[in-house]
N, CA and C atoms as an extended XYZ file, in Angstrom:
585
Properties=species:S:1:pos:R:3:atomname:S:1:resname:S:1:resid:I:1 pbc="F F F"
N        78.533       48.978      117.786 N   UNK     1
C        77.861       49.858      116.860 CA  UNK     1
C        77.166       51.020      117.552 C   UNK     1
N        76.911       51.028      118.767 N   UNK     2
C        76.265       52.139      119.552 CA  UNK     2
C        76.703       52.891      119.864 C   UNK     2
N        78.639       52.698      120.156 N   UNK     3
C        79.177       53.693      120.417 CA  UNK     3
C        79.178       55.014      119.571 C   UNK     3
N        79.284       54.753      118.280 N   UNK     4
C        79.875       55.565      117.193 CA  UNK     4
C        78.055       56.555      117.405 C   UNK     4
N        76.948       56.293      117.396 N   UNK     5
C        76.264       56.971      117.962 CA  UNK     5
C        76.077       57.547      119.046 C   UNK     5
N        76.398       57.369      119.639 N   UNK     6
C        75.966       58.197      121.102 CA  UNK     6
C        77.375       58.837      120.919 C   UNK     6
N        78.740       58.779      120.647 N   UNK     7
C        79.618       59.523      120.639 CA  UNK     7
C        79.409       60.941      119.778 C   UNK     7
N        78.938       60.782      119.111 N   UNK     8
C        78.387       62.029      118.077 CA  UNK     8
C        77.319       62.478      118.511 C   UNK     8
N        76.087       62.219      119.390 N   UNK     9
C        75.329       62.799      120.532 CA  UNK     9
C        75.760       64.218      121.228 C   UNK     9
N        77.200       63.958      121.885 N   UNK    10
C        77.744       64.371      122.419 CA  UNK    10
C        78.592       65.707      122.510 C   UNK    10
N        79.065       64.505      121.334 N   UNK    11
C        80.008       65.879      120.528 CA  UNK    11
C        79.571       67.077      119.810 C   UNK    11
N        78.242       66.581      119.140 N   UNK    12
C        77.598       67.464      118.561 CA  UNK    12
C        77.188       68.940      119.554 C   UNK    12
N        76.151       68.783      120.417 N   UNK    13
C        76.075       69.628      121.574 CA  UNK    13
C        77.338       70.471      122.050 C   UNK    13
N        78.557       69.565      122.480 N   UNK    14
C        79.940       70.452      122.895 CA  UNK    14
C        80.331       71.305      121.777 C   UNK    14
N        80.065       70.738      120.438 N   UNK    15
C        80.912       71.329      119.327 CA  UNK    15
C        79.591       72.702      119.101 C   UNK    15
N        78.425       72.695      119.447 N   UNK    16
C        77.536       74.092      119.228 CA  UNK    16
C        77.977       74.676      120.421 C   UNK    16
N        78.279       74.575      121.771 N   UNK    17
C        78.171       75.248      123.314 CA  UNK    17
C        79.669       75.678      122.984 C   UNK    17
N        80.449       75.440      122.092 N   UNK    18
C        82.096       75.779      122.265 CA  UNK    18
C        82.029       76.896      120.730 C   UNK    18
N        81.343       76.659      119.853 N   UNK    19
C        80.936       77.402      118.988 CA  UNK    19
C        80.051       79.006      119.558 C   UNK    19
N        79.470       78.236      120.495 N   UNK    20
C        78.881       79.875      121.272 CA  UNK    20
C        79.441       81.107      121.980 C   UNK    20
N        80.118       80.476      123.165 N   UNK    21
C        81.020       80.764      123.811 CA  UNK    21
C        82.331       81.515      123.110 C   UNK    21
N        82.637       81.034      121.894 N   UNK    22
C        83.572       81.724      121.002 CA  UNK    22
C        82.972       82.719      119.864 C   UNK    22
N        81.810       82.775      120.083 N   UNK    23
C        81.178       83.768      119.124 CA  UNK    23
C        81.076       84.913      120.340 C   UNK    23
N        80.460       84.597      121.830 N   UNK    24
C        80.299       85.578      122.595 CA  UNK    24
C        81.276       85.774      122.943 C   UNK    24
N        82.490       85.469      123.398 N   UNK    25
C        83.443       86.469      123.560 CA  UNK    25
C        84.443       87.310      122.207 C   UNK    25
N        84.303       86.583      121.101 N   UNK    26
C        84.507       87.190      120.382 CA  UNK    26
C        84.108       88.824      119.879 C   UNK    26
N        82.943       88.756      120.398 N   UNK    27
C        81.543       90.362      120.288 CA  UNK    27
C        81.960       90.794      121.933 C   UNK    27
N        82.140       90.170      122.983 N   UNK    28
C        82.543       90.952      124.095 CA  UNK    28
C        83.971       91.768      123.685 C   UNK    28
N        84.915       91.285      123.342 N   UNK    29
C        85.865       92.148      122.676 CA  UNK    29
C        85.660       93.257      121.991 C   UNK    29
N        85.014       92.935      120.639 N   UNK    30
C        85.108       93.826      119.279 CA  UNK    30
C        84.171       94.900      119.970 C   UNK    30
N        83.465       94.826      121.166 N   UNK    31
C        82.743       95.677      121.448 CA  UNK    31
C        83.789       96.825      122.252 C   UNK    31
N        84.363       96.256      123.143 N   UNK    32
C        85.332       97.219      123.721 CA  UNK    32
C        86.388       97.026      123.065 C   UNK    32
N        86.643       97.176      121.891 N   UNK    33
C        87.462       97.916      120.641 CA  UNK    33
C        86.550       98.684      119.880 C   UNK    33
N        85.809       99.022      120.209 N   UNK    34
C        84.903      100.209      119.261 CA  UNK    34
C        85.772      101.084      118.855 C   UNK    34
N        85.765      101.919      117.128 N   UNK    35
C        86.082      102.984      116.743 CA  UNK    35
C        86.131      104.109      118.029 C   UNK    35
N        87.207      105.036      118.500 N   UNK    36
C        87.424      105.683      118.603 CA  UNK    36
C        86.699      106.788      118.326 C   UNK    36
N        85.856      107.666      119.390 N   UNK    37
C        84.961      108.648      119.177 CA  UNK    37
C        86.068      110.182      119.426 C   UNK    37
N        85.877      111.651      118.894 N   UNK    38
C        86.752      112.925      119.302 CA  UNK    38
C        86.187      113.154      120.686 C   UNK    38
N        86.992      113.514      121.981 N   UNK    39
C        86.376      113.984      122.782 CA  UNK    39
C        86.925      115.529      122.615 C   UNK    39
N        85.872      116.489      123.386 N   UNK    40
C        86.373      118.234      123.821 CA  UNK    40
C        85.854      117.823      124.936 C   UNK    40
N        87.533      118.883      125.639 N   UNK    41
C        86.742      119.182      126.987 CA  UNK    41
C        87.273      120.495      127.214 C   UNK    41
N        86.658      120.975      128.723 N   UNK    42
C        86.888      122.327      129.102 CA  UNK    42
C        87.168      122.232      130.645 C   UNK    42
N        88.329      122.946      130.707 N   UNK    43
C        88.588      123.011      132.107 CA  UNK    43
C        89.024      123.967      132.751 C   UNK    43
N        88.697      123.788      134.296 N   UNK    44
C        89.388      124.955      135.098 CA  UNK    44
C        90.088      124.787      136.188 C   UNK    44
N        91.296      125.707      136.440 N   UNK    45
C        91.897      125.125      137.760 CA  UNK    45
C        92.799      126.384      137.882 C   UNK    45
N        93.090      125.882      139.374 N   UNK    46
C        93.700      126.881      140.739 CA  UNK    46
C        94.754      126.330      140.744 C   UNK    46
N        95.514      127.412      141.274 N   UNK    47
C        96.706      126.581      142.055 CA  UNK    47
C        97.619      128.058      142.156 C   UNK    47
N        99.394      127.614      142.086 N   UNK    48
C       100.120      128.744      142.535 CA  UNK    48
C       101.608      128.553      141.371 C   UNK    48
N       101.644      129.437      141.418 N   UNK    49
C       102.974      130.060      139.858 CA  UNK    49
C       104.201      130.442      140.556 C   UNK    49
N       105.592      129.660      140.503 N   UNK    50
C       106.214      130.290      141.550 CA  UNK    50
C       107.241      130.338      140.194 C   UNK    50
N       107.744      132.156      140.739 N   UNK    51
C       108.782      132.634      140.029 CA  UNK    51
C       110.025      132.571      140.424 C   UNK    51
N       111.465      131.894      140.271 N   UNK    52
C       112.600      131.756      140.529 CA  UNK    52
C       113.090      132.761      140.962 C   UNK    52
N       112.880      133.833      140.326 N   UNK    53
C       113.933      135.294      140.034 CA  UNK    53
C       112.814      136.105      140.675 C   UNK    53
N       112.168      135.762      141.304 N   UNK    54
C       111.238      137.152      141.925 CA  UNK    54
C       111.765      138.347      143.206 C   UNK    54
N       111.457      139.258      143.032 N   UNK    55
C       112.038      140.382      144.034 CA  UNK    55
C       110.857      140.985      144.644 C   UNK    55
N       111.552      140.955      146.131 N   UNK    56
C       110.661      141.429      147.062 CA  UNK    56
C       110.508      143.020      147.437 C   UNK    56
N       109.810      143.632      148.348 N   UNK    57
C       109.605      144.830      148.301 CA  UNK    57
C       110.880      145.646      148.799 C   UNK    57
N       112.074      145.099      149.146 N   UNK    58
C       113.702      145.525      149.812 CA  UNK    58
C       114.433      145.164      148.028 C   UNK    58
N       113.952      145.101      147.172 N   UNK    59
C       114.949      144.927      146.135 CA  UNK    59
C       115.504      143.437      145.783 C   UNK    59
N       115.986      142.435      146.812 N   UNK    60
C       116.639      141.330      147.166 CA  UNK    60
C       115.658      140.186      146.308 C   UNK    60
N       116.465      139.295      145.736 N   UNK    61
C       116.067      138.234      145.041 CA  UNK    61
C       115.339      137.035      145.831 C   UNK    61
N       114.202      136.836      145.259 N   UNK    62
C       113.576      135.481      145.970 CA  UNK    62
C       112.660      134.267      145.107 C   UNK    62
N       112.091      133.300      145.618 N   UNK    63
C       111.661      132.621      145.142 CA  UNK    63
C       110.019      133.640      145.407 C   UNK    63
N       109.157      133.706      144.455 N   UNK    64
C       107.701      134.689      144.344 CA  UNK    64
C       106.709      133.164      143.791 C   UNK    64
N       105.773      133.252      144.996 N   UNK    65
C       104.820      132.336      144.598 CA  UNK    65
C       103.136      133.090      144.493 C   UNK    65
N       102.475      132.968      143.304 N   UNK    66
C       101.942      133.690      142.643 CA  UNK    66
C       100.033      132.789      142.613 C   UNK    66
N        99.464      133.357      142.948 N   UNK    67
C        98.119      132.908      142.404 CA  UNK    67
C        97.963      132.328      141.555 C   UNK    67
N        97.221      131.651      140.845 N   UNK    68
C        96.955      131.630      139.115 CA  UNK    68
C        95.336      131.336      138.974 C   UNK    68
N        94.820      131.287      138.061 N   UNK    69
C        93.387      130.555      137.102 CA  UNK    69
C        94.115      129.954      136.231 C   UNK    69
N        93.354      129.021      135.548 N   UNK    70
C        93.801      128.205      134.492 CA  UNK    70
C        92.622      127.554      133.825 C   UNK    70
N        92.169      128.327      132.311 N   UNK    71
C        91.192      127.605      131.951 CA  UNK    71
C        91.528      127.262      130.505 C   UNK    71
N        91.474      125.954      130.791 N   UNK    72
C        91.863      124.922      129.451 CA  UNK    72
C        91.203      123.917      128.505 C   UNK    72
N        91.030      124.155      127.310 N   UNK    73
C        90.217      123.512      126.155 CA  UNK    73
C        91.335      122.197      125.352 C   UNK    73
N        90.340      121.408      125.442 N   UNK    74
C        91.705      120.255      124.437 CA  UNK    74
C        90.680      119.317      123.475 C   UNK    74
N        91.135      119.394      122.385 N   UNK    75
C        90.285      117.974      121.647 CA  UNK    75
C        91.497      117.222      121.607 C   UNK    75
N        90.987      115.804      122.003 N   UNK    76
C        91.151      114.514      121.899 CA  UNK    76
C        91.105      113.615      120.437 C   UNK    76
N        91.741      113.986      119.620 N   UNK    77
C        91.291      113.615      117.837 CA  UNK    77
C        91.927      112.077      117.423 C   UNK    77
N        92.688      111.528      118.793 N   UNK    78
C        92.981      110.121      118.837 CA  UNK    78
C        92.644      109.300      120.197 C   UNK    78
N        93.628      107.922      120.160 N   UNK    79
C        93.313      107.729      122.203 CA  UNK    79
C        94.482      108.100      122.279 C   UNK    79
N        95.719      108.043      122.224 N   UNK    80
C        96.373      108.937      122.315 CA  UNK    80
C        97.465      110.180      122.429 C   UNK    80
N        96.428      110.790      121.707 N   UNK    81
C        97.123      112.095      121.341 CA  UNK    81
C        95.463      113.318      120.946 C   UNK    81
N        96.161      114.531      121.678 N   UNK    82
C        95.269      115.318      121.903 CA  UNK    82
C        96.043      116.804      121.253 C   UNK    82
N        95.314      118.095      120.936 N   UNK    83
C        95.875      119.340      121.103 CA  UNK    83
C        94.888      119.840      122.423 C   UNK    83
N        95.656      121.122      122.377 N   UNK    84
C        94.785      122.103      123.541 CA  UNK    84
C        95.027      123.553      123.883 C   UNK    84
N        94.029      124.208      123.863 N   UNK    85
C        94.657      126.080      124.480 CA  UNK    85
C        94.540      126.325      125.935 C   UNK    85
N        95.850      126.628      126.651 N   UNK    86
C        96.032      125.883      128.191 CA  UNK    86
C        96.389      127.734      127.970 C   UNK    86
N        95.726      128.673      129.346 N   UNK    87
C        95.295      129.931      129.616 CA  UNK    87
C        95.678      130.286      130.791 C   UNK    87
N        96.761      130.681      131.535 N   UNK    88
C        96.966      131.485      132.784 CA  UNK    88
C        96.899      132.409      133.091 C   UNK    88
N        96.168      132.581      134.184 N   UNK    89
C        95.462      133.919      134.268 CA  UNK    89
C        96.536      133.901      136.390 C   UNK    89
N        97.047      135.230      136.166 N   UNK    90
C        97.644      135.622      137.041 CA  UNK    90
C        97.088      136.198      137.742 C   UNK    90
N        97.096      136.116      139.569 N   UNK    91
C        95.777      137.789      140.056 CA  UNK    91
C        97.014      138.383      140.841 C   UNK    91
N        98.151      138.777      140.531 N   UNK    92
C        98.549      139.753      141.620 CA  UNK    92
C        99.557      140.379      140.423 C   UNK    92
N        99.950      141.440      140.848 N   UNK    93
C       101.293      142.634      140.046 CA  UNK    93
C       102.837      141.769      140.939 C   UNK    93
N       103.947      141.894      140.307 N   UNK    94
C       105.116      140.950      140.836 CA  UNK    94
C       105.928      141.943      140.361 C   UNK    94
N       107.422      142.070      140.599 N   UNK    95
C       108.558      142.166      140.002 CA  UNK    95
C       109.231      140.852      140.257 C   UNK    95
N       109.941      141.364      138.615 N   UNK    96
C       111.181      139.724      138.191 CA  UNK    96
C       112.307      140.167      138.131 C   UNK    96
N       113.408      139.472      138.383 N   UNK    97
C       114.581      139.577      137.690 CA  UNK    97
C       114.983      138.889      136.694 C   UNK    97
N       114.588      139.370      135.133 N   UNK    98
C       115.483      138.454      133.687 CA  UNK    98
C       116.356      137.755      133.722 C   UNK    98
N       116.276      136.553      133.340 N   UNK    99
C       117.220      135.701      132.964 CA  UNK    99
C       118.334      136.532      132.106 C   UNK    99
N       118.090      136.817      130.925 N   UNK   100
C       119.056      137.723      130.248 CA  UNK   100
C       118.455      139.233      129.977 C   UNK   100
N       119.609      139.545      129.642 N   UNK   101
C       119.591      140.782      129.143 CA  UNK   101
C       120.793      142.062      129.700 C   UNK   101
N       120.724      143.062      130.459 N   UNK   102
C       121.951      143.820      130.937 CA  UNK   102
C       121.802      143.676      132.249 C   UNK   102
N       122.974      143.318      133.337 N   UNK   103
C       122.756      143.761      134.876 CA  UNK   103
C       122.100      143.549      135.463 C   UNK   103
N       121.120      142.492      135.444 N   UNK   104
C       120.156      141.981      136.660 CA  UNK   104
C       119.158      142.569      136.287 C   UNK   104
N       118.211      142.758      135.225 N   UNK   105
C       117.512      144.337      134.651 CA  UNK   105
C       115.995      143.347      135.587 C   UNK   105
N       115.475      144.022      136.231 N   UNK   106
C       114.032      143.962      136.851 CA  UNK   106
C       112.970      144.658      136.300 C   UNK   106
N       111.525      143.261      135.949 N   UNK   107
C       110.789      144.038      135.027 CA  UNK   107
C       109.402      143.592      136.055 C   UNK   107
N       108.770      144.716      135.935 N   UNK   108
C       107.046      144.310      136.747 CA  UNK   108
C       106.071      143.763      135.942 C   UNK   108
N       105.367      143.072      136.502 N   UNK   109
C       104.525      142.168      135.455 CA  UNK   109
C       102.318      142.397      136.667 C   UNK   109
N       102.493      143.187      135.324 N   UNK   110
C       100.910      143.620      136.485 CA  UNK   110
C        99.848      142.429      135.492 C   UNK   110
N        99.383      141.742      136.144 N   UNK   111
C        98.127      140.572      135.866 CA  UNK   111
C        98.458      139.959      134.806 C   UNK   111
N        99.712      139.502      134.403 N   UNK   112
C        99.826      138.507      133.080 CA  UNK   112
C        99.192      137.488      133.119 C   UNK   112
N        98.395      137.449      131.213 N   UNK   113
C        97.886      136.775      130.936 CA  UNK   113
C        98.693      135.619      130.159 C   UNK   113
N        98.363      134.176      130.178 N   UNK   114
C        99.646      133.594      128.936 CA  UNK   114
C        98.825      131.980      128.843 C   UNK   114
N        98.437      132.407      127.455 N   UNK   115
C        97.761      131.336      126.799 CA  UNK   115
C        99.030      130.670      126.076 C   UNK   115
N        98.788      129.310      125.895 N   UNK   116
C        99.869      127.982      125.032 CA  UNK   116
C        98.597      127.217      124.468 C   UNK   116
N        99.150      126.791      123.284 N   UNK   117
C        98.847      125.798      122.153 CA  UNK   117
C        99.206      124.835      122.558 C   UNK   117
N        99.065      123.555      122.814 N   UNK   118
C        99.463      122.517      123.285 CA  UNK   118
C        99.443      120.836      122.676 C   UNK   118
N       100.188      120.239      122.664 N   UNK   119
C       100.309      119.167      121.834 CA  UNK   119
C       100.325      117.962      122.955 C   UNK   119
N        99.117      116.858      123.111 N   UNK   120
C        99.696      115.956      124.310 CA  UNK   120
C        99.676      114.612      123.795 C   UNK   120
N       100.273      114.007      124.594 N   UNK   121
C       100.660      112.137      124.173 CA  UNK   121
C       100.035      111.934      125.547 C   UNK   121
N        99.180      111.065      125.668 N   UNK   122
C        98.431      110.046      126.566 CA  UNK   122
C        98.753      108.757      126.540 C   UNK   122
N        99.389      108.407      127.134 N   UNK   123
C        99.752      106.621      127.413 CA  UNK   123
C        99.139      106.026      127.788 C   UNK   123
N        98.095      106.699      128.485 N   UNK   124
C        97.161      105.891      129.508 CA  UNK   124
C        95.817      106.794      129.780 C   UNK   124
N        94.380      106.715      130.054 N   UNK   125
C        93.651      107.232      130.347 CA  UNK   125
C        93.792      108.418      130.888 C   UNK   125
N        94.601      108.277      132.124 N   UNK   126
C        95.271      108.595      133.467 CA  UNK   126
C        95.874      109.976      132.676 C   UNK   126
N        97.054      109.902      132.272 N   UNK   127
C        98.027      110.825      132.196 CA  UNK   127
C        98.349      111.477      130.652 C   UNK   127
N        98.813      112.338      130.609 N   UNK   128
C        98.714      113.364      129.962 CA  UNK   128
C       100.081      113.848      129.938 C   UNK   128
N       101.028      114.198      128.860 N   UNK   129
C       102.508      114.704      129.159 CA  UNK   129
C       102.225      116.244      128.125 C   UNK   129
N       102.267      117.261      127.632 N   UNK   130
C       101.952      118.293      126.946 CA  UNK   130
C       103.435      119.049      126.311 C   UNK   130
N       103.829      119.452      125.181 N   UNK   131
C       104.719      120.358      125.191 CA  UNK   131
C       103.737      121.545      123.817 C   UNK   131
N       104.452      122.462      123.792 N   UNK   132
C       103.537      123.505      123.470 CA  UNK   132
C       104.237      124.927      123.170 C   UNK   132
N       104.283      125.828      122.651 N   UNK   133
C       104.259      127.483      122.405 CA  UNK   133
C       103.553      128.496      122.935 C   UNK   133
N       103.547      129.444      123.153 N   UNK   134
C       102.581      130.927      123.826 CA  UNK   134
C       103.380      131.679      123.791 C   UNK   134
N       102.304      132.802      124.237 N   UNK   135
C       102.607      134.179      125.153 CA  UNK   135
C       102.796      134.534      126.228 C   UNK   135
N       102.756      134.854      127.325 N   UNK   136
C       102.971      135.937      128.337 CA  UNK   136
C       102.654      137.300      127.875 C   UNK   136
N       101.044      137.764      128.153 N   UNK   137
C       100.685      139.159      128.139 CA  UNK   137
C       100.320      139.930      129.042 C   UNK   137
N       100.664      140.893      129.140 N   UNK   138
C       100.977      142.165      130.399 CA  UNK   138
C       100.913      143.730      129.946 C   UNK   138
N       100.667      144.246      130.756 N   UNK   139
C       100.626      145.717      129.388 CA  UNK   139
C       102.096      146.328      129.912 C   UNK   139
N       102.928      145.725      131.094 N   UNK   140
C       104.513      146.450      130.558 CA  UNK   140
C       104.944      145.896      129.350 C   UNK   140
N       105.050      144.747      128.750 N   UNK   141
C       105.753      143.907      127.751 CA  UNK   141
C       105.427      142.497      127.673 C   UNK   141
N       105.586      142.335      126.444 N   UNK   142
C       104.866      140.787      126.169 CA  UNK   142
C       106.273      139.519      125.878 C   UNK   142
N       106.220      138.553      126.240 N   UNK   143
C       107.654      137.450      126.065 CA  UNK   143
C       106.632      136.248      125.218 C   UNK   143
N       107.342      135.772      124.846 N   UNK   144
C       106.973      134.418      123.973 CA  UNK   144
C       107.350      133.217      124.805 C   UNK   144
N       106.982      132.035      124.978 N   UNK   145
C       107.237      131.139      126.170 CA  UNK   145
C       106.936      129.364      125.738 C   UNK   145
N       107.657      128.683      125.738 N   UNK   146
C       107.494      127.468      125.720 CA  UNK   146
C       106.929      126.725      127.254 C   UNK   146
N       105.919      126.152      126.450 N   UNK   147
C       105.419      125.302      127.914 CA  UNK   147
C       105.509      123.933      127.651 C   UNK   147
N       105.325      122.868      129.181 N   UNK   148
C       105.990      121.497      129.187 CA  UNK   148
C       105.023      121.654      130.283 C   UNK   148
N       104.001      120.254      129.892 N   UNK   149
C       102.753      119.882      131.194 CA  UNK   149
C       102.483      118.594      131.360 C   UNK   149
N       102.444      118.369      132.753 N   UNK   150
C       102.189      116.969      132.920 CA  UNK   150
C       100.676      116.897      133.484 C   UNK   150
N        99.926      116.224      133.486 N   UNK   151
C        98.714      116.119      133.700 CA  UNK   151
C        98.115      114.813      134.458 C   UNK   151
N        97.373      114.506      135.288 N   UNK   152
C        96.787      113.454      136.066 CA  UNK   152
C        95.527      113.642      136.126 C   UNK   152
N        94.464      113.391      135.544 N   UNK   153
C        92.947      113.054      135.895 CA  UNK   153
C        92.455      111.482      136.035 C   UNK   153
N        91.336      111.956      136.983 N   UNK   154
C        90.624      110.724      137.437 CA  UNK   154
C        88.946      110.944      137.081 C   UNK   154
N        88.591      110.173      136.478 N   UNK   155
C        87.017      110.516      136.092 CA  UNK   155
C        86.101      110.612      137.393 C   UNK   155
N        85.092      111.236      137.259 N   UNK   156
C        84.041      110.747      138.539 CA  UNK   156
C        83.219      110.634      138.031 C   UNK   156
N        82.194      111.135      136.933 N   UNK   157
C        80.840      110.652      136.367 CA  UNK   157
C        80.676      111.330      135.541 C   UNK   157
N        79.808      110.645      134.192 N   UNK   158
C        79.089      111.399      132.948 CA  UNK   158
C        80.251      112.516      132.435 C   UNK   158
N        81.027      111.962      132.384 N   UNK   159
C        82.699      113.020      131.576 CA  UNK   159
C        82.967      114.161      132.352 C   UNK   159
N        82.797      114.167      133.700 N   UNK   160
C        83.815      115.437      135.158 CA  UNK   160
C        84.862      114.492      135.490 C   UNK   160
N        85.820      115.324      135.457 N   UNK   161
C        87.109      114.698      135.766 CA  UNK   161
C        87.660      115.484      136.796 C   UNK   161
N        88.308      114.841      137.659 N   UNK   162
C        89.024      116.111      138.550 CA  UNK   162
C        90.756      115.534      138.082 C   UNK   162
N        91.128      116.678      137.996 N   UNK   163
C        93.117      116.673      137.893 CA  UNK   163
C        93.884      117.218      138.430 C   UNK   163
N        94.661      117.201      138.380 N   UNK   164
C        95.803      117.721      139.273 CA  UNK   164
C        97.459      117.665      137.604 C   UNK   164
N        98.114      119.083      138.103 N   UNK   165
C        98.867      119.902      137.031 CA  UNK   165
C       100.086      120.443      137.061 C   UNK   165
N       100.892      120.152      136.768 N   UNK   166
C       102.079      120.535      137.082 CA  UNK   166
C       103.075      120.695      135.470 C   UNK   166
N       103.271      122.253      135.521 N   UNK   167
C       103.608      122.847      134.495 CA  UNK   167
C       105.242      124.113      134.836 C   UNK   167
N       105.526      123.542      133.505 N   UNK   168
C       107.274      124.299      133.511 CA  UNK   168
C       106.875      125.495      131.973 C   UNK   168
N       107.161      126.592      132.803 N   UNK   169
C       107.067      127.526      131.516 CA  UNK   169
C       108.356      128.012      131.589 C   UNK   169
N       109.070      128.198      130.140 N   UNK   170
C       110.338      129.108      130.087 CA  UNK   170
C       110.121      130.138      128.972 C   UNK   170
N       110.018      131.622      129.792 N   UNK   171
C       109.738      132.759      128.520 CA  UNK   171
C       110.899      133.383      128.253 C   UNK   171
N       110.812      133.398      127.059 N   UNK   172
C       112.132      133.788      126.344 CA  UNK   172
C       112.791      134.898      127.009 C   UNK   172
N       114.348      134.927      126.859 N   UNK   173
C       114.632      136.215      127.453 CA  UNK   173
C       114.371      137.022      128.644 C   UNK   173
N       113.464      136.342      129.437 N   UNK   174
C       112.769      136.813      130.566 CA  UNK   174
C       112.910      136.268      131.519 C   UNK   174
N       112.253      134.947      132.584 N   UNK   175
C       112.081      134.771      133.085 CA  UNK   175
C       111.260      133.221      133.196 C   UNK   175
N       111.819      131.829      134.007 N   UNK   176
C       111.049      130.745      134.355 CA  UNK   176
C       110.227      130.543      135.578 C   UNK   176
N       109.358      129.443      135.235 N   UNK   177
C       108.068      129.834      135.946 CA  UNK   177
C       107.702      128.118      136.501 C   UNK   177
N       107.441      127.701      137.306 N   UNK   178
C       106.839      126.095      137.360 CA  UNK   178
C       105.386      126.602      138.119 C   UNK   178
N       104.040      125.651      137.556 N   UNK   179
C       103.217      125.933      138.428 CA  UNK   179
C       102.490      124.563      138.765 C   UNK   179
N       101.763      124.354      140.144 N   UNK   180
C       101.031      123.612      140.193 CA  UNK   180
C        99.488      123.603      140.593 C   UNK   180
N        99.023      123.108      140.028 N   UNK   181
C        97.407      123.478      140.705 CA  UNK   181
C        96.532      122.044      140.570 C   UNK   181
N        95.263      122.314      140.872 N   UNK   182
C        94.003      121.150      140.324 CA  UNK   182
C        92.857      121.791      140.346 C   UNK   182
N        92.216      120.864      139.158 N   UNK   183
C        91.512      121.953      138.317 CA  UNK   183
C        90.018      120.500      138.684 C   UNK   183
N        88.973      120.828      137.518 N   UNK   184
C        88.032      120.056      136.840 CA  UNK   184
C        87.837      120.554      135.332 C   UNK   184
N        87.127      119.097      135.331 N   UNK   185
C        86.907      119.770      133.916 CA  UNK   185
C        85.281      118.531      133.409 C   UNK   185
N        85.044      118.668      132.259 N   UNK   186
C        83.409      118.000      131.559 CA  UNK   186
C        84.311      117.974      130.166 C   UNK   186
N        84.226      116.628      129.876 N   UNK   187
C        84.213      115.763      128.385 CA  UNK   187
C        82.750      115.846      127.944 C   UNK   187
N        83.157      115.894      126.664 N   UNK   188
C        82.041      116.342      125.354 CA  UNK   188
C        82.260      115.170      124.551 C   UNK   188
N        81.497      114.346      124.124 N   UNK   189
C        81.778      113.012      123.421 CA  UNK   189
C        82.331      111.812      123.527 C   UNK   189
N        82.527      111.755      125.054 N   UNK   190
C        82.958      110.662      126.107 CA  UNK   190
C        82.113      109.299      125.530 C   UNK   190
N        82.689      108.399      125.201 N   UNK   191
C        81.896      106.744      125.231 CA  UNK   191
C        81.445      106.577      126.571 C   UNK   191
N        80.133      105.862      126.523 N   UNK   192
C        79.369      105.840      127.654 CA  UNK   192
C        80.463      104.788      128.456 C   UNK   192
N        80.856      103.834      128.032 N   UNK   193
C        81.865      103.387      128.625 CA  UNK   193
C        82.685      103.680      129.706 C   UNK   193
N        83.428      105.130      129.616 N   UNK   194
C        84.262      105.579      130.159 CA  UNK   194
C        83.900      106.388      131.200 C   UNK   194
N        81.958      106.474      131.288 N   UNK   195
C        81.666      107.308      131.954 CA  UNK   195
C        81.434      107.365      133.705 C   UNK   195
């Protein structure tokens, strides 16, 4: 007759300590599943623009590797998937040779500017893939240009990220472009989490 008591002693205690344990990890979870906050961020970065079709000061066709700035805005309105206005800022005057048009036609391009709209899929914290629309502006002539960006950031504190960029522009009728650089940038509405 003693058993059936002290067995329920026992059990009772395990059956509250196993009841706990499954309530606290249950709330350790649902906590890191929190709703989804928008992040903005703003960024800037260096690097170099190399033109396929570029011509040197003898006329003769070469590969032209080009300065750049790059300052880029993106909201984050999922985890992910983001938009963004991605901004190249050129510092030197070049001649190109067109992809199409008549005879090899060579056009100079003094400080083009060429902002893209940008659409990105995030798989991962980490990475970033972008495809997108723009301009190319210059005061000889302006081209319209599809861009394609891959992206790599690594956080370092309170939403600064440093990245690294590697981008394929093709402007219509004109001329392709790949660039790479690394930039930084500051998140705006970062979960302390991530920080």
């Amino acid at each position: 007759m003693n058993i059936l008591p002290t067995g329920r002693c026992v059990a009772a205690p395990a059956l509250f300590i196993s009841m706990l344990l499954l309530f606290t990890v249950h709330q350790t979870y649902a906590q890191e599943e929190a709703v989804f906050k928008p992040i903005h961020s703003i960024g800037l970065n260096i690097g170099h623009e190399h033109a396929f079709s570029g011509i040197d000061e003898n006329g003769k066709k070469k590969l032209t590797v080009l300065p750049y700035w790059g300052l880029d805005y993106n909201f984050q309105f999922a985890r992910k998937f983001a938009i963004g206005i991605h901004t190249d800022f050129v510092a030197e005057t070049f001649k190109v040779e067109k992809n199409a048009g008549s005879e090899n036609e060579v056009v100079e391009r003094s400080y083009p500017i060429a902002p893209a709209m940008l659409f990105f899929f995030k798989p991962t914290e980490h990475w970033s893939f972008g495809l997108g629309l723009g301009g190319e502006f210059a005061k000889e002539e302006d081209y319209y240009l599809t861009r394609f960006a891959v992206e790599y950031g690594t956080p370092i504190r309170k939403g600064w990220e440093v990245f690294g960029v590697f981008q394929y522009d093709f402007r219509w009728d004109a001329y392709d472009t790949w660039t790479i650089g690394l930039g930084i940038s500051k998140a705006f509405g970062k979960k302390a989490s991530h920080e």
